[in-house]
C-alpha positions in Angstrom: 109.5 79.0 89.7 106.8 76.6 88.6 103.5 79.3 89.9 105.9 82.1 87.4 106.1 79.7 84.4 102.3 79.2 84.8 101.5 82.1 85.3 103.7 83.8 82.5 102.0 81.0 80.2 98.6 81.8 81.1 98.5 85.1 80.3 100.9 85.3 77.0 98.1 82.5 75.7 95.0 84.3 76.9 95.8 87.3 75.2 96.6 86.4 72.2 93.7 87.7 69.8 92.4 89.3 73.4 90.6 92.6 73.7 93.4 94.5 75.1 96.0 93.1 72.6 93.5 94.7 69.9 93.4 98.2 71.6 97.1 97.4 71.7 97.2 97.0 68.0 94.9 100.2 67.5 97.2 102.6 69.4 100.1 101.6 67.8 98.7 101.8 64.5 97.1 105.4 64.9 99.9 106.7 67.5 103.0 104.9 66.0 105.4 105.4 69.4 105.7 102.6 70.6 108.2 103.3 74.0 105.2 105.4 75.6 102.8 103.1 74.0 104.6 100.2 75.9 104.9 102.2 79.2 101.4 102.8 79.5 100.8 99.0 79.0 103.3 98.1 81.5 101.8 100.1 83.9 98.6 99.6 83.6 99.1 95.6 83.5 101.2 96.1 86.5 98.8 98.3 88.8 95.4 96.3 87.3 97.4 93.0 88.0 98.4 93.9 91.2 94.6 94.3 92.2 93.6 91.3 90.6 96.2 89.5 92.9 95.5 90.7 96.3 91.5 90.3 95.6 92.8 86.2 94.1 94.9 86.0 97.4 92.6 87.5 99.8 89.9 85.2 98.3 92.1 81.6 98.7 93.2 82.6 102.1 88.9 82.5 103.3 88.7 79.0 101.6 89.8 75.5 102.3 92.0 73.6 100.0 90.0 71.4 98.1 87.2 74.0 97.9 89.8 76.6 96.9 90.8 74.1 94.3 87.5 73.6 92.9 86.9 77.3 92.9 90.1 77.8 90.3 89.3 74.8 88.7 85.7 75.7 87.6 87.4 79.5 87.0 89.7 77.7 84.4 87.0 75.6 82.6 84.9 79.5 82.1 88.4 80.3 80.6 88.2 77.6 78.4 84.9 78.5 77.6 85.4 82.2 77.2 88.9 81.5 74.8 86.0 80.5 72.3 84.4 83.3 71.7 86.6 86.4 70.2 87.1 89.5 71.5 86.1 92.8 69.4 86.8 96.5 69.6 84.6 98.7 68.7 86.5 102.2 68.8 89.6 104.2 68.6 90.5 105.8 71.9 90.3 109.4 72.0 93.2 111.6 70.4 95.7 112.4 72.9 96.1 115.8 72.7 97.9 117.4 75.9 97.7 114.4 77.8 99.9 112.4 75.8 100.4 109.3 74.7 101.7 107.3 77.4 98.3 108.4 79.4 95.9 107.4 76.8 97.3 104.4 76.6 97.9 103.8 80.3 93.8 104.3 80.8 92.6 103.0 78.2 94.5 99.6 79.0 93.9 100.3 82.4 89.9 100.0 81.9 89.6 97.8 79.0 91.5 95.1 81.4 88.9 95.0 84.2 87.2 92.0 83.5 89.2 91.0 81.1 90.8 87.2 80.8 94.2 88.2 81.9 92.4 89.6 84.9 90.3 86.9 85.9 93.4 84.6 85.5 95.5 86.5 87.5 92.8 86.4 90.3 92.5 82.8 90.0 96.1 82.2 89.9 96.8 84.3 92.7 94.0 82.5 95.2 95.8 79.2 94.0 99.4 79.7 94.9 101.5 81.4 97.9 104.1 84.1 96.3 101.8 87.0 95.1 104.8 89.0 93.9 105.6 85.7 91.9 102.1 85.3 90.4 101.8 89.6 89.4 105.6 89.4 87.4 104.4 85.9 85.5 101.3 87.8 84.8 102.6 91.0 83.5 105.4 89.5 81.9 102.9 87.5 79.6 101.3 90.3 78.7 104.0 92.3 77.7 105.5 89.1 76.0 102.1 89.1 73.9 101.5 93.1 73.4 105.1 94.2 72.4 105.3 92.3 69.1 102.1 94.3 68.4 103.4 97.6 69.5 106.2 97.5 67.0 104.5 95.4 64.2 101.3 95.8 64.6 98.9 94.8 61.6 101.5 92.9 59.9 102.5 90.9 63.1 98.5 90.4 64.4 97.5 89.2 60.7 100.1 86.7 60.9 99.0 85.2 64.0 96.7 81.8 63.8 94.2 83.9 66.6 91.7 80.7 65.8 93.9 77.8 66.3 95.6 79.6 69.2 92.2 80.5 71.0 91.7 77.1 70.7 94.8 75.4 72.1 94.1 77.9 75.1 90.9 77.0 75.4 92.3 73.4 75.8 95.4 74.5 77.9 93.0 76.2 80.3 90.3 73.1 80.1 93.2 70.5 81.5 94.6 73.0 84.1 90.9 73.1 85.5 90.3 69.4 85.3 93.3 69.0 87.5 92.4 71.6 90.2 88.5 70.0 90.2 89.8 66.2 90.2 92.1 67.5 93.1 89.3 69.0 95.0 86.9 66.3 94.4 89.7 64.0 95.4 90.0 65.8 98.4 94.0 67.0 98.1 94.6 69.9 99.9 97.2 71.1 97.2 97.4 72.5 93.9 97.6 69.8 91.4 100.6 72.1 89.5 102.1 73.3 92.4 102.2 72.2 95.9 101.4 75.1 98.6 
């Protein structure tokens, strides 16, 4: 319960004011459905998510615990780092024509994620704790926790949001979770400091 409550967190915090949560905001606002707008997200966060997590997994399974630990940790403080620095758009996706929305979207989203912070978190996340499955639903979750809001406000929800202040208290969030992984590696705990293995 505790690697799905972290992971949930995570990724609800890191995309708020996150690339993909403004192409979310542009395909709502120039497509205005939001139920295959949504699928297409869900989708896409699910299959791209999925990746992330057997790459993460495969990845802790080669390393020890405390160097596994110091891996994520230092993968937490470039989160921390990275929440800093805003994310941009700089076009509209293409007009849908035949294709429809729900594929637009679903490609789109699909791309603009690889790399992404919510990707690099879920690969971190999954090389730190066991259940996989557990790690991809916490994951995807948060991001449909932070992208449907959008979907169905769009504009007048996103301009509401404190994007600084939040960037900032995840920059923080993510700073602390990777002290505790490195402090666990360089004390030389074979566990997670969240969640024991």
């Amino acid at each position: 319960m505790k690697a799905f409550l972290i992971s949930l967190g995570t990724v609800t915090i890191a995309e708020m004011g996150d690339r993909t949560q403004l192409l979310t905001m542009m395909l709502a606002a120039r497509f205005r459905k939001p139920w295959p707008i949504l699928a297409g997200i869900l989708t896409a966060t699910i299959l791209n998510h999925a990746a992330a997590g057997v790459v993460g997994s495969l990845f802790g399974a080669f390393l020890t615990p405390v160097v596994l630990n110091g891996v994520v940790g230092a993968s937490m403080i470039a989160m921390a780092l990275w929440m800093l620095k805003p994310d941009q758009m700089d076009s509209l996706p293409a007009d849908p024509g035949h294709t429809g929305i729900f594929t637009v979207t679903f490609v789109t989203f699909f791309f603009a994620e690889i790399g992404d912070k919510t990707q690099i978190a879920t690969v971190a996340l999954a090389a730190a704790y066991p259940n996989l499955a557990v790690v991809i639903a916490g994951t995807t979750l948060g991001m449909m926790l932070a992208n449907t809001p959008v979907v169905f406000f769009g504009n007048a929800f996103a301009s509401r949001l404190p994007v600084k202040a939040l960037n900032y208290g995840a920059a923080i969030l993510f700073a602390i979770i990777g002290i505790m992984f490195v402090a666990s590696a360089v004390g030389h705990q074979g566990t997670p400091p969240v969640l024991v293995r």
